[in-house]
C-alpha positions in Angstrom: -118.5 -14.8 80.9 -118.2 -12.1 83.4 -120.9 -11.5 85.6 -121.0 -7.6 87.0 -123.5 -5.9 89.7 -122.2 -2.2 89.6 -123.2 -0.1 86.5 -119.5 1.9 86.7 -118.0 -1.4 86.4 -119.6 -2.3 83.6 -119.0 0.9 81.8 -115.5 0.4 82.5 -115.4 -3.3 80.7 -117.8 -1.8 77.8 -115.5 1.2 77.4 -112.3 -0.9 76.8 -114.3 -3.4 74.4 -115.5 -0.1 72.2 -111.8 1.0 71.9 -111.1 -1.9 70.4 -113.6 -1.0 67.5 -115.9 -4.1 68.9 -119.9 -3.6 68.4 -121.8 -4.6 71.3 -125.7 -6.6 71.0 -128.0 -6.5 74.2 -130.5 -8.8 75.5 -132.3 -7.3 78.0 -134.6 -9.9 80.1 -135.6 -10.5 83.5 -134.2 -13.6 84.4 -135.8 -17.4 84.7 -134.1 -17.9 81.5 -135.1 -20.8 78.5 -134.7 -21.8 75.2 -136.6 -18.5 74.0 -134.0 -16.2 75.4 -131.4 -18.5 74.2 -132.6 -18.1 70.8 -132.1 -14.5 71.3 -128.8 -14.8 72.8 -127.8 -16.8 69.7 -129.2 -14.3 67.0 -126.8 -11.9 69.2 -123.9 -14.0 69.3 -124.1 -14.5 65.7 -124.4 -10.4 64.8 -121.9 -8.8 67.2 -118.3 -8.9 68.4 -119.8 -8.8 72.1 -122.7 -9.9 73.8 -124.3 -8.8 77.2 -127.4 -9.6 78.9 -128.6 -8.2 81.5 -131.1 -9.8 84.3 -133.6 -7.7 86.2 -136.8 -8.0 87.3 -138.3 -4.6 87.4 -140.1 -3.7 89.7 -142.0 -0.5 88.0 -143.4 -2.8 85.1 -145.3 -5.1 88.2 -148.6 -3.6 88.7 -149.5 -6.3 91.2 -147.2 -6.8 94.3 -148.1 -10.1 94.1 -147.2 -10.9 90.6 -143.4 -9.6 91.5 -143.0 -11.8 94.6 -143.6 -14.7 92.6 -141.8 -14.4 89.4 -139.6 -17.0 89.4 -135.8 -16.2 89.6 -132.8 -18.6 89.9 -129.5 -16.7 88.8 -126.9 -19.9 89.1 -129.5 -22.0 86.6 -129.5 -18.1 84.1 -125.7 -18.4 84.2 -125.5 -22.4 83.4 -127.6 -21.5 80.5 -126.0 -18.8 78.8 -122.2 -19.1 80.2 -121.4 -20.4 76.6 -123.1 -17.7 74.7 -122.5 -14.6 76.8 -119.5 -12.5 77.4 -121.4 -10.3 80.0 -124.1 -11.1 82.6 -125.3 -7.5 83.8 -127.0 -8.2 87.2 -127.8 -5.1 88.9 -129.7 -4.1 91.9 -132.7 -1.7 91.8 -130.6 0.9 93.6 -128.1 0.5 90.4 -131.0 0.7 87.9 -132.7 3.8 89.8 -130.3 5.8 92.4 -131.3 7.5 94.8 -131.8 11.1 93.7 -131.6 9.9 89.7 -134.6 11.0 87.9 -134.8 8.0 85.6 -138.5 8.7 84.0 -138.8 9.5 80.3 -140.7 11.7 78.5 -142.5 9.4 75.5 -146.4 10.0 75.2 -147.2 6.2 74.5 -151.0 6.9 75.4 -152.0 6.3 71.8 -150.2 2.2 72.1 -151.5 1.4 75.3 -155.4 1.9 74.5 -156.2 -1.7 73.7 -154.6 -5.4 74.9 -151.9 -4.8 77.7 -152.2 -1.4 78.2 -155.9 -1.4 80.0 -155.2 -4.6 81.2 -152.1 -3.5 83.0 -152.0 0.1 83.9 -148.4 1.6 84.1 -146.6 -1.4 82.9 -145.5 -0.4 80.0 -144.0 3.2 80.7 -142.1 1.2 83.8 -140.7 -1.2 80.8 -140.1 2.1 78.7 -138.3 4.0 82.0 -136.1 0.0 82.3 -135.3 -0.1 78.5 -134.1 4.0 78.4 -131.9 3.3 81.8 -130.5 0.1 80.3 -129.4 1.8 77.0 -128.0 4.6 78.3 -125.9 2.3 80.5 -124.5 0.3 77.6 -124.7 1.9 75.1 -125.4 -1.2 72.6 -125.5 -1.0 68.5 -127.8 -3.8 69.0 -130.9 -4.6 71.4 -132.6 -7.9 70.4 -136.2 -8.8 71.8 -138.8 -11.7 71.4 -141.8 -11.0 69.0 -144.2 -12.8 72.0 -144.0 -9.1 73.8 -145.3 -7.9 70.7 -146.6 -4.7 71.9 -144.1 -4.3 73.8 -141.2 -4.4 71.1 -143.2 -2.0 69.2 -143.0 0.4 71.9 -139.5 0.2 72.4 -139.3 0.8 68.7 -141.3 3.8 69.1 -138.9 4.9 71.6 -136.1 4.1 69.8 -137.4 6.4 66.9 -138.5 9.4 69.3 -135.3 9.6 71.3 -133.2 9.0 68.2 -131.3 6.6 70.5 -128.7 5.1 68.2 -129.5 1.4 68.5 -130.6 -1.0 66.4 -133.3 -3.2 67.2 -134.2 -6.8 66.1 -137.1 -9.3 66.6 -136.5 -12.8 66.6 -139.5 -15.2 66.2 -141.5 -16.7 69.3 -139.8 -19.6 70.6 -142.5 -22.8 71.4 -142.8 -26.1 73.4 -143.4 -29.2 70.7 -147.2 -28.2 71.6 -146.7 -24.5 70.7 -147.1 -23.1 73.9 -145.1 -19.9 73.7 -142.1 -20.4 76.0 -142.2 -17.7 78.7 -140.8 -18.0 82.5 -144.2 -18.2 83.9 -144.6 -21.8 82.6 -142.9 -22.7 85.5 -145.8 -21.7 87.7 -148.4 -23.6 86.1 -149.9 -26.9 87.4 -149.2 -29.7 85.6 -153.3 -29.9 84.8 -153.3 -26.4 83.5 -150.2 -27.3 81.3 -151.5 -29.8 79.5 -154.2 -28.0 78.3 -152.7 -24.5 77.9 -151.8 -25.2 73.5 -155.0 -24.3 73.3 -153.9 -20.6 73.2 -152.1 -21.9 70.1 -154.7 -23.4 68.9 -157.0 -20.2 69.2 -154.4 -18.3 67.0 -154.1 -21.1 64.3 -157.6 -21.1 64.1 -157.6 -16.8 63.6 -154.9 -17.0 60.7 -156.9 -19.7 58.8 -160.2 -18.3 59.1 -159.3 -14.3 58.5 -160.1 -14.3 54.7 -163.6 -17.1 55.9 -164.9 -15.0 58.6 -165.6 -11.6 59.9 -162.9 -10.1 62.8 -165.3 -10.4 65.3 -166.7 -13.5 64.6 -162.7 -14.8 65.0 -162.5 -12.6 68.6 -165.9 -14.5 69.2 -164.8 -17.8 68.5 -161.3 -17.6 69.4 -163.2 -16.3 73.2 -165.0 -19.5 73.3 -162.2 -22.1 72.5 -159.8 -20.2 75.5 -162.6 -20.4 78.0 -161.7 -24.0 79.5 -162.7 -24.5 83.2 -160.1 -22.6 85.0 -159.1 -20.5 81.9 -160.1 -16.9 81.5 -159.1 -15.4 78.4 -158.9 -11.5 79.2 -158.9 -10.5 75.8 -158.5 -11.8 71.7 -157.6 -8.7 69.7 -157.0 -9.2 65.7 -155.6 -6.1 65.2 -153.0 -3.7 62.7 -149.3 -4.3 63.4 -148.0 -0.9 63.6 -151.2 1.1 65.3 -153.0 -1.4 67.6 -156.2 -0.3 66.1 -158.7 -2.6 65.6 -159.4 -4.1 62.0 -162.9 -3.8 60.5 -161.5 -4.2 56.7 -158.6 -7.3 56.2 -157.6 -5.1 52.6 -156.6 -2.0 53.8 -154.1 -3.3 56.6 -150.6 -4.7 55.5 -150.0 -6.4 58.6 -152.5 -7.8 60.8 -151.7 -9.8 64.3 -153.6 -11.3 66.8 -153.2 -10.7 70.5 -154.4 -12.3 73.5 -153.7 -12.6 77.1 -155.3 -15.8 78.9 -155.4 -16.5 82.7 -154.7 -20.5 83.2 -155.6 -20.4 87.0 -153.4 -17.8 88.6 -151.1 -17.4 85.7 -151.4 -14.9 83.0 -150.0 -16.1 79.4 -149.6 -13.4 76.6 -149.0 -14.9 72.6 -149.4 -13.2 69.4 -149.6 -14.5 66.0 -148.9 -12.3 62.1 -152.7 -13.3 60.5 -151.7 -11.0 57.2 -147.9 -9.7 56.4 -145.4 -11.4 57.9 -143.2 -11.0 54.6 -143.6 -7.5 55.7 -142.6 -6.9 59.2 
């Protein structure tokens, strides 16, 4: 595995690699790396001739200073994880990602995906992972990107992007990665207390309880009681959406949605967990 800092340099590599009729899958992430990203890397490594993955913590998805300070990031451990999997570990710096002088913003209206769950929640986060995602594959120019389906509104903006830009790329989502509790592996796990841990499956828990109640109860009677299980002392659920797959808007009438998922984003103390779960459809997406 070759590590590389300079985006000419890796240009250079991925210019040799596509003369040689190789295809090339992507794994964008932003480091503090785990068995979820492996499972990426993997699905990649399977699919493609070569695989690159790139660690970054972007600093225009943050909108709280404070949140970017602390997100964990140990690159030696990232390497030992993926040295077996990985042909290229694409570490830049910002000033690589967004040069001085480099307009790097895109044009994507994405106001009608960001009116519910993250979007309120986190202003301008998602058209800083939009500006990240457009640099990255412009950069490498990848026939593959592959992303988790815990970011769930996420990945379906990228797609969104993907389809407005025409960008030729092809993306895949690969299935949420858990702990043996179901906890949703994510890098901010790491930051939790070991108290706050032990109780956080109850955001799994909340979501079981959504998919086998959606034909028993009304939608908000699941947000209501879904609310109530994630509010432990020290837990502050921010939101429990049930809502359709494609258009984030909210469901009144289970029949007339093909695919239905649940959302929520929970503070366990001073850590913010995000997990989604398919309710209706998942032969479907």
């Amino acid at each position: 595995m070759k590590t590389i800092k300079r985006t000419t340099t890796l240009e250079k590599y991925l210019g040799i690699e596509r003369k040689k009729k190789l295809n090339i899958g992507f794994i964008p992430t932003m480091g503090a790396l785990h068995e979820g990203h492996l499972s990426l890397i993997k699905a990649c490594r399977a699919n493609n001739d070569i695989v690159i993955v790139s660690i970054f913590v972007n600093p225009k998805q943050f909108n709280q200073k404070e949140d970017l300070v602390k997100y964990p990031r140990d690159l030696a451990k990232d390497k030992t994880l993926i040295k077996d999997y990985c042909d290229y570990l694409f570490a830049p710096s910002v000033n690589q990602i967004y040069p001085n002088g480099k307009n790097t913003k895109v044009k994507l209206n994405i106001d009608h995906l960001i009116q519910s769950m993250e979007g309120p929640n986190r202003p301008g986060h998602f058209e800083g992972v939009v500006q990240v995602i457009h640099r990255f594959l412009k950069i490498i120019k990848p026939d593959s990107i592959y992303m988790g389906q815990k970011d769930f509104q996420q990945f379906s903006i990228i797609a969104y992007l993907i389809n407005q830009k025409s960008l030729p790329v092809k993306l895949h989502v690969c299935p949420t990665k858990r702990e043996r509790d179901g906890l949703a592996m994510s890098s901010r796990n790491l930051r939790l207390a070991p108290k706050h841990r032990k109780k956080s499956n109850i955001i799994y828990q909340a979501l079981n309880f959504a998919k086998e109640h959606l034909k028993q109860l009304s939608v908000k009677e699941i947000e209501q009681k879904a609310i109530e299980m994630l509010s432990l002392k020290e837990f502050k659920p921010e939101y429990f959406d049930i809502v359709d797959a494609y258009s984030f808007k909210t469901v009144s009438n289970i029949k007339k949605h093909k695919v239905i998922v649940a959302c929520t984003a929970v503070w366990v103390g001073n850590v913010r967990l995000i997990d989604n779960m398919i309710l209706k459809g998942e032969d479907k997406f």
